[in-house]
C-alpha positions as CSV (number, residue, x, y, z in Angstrom):
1,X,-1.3,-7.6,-63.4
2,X,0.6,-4.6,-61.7
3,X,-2.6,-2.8,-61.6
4,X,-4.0,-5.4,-59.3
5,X,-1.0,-5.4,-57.2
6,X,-1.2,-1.6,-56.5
7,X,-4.9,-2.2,-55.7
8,X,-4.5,-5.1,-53.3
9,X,-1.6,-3.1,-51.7
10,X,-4.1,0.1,-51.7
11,X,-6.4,-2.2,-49.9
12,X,-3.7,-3.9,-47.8
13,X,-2.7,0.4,-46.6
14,X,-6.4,1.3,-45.9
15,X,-6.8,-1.7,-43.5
16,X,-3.7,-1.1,-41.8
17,X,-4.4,2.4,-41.5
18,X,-7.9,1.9,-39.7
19,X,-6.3,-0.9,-37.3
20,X,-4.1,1.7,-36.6
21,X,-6.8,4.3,-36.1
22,X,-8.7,2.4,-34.1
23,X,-5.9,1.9,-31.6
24,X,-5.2,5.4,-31.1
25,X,-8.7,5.8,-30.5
26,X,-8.2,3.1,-28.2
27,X,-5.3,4.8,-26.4
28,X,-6.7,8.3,-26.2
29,X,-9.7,6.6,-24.1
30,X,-7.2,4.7,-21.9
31,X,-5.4,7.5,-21.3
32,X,-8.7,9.6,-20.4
33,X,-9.7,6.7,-17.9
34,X,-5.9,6.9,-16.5
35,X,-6.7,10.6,-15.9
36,X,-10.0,10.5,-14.1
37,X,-8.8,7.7,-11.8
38,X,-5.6,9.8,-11.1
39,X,-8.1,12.8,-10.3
40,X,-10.3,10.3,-7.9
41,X,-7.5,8.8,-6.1
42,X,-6.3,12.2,-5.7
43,X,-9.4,13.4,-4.3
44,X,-10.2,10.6,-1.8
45,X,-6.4,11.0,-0.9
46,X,-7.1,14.4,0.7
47,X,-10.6,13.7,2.0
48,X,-9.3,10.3,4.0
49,X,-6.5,12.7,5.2
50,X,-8.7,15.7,6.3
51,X,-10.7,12.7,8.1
52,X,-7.3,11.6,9.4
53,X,-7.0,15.7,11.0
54,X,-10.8,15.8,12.2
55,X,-10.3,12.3,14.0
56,X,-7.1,13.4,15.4
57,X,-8.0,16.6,17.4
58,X,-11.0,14.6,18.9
59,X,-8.5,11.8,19.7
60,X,-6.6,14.2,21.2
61,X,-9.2,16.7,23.0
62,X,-10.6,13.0,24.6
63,X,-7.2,12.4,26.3
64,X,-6.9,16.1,27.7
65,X,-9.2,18.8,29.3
66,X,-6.2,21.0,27.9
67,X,-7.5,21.6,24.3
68,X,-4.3,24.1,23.4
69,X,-4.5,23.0,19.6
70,X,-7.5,24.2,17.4
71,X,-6.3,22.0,14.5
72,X,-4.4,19.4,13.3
73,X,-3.2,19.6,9.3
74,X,-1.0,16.6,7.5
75,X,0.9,17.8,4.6
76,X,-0.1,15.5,1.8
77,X,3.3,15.6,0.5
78,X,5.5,14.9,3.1
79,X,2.9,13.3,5.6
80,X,4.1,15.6,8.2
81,X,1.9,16.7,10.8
82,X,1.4,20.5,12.3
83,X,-1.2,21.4,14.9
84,X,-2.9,24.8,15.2
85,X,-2.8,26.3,18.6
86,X,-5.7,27.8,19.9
87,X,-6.0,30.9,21.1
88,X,-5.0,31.7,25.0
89,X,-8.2,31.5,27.1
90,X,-8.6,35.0,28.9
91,X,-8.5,34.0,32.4
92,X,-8.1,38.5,33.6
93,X,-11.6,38.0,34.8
94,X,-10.7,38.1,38.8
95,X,-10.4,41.4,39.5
């Protein structure tokens, strides 16, 4: 009788033990798929902000004939926004 204790507790173990395999597999492919949507949110993060820049100089370059910034750049940390002057147009050709 104790031999067929150990062996339905041997049995008991080795079902446990896959149940338990199988849920880390589980986890390691959650954690994967948490990764890769981290990565793509990430990435269309920065691409809907350089939009953001683009749209913003043409916004901009539509209201004035002035076009003094070359860019505009958005920190993707803070959200703070810097423009890019252009350079000085040369305006020495009257002599």
């Amino acid at each position: 009788m104790k031999r067929e204790q150990l062996e339905n507790e041997k049995k008991r173990i080795e079902k446990a033990l896959r149940r338990l395999e199988e849920r880390m597999q589980k986890s390691e492919r959650v954690e994967e798929f948490a990764e890769k949507l981290k990565t793509g949110i990430e990435k269309r993060r920065k691409t809907i902000l350089r939009d953001i820049q683009w749209q913003a100089l043409n916004i901009y370059n539509t209201l004035t004939n002035q076009h003094v910034y070359k860019a505009f750049r958005i920190n993707p940390d803070t959200y703070e926004v810097y423009v890019q002057a252009a350079k000085p147009r040369n305006s020495s050709s009257q002599a």
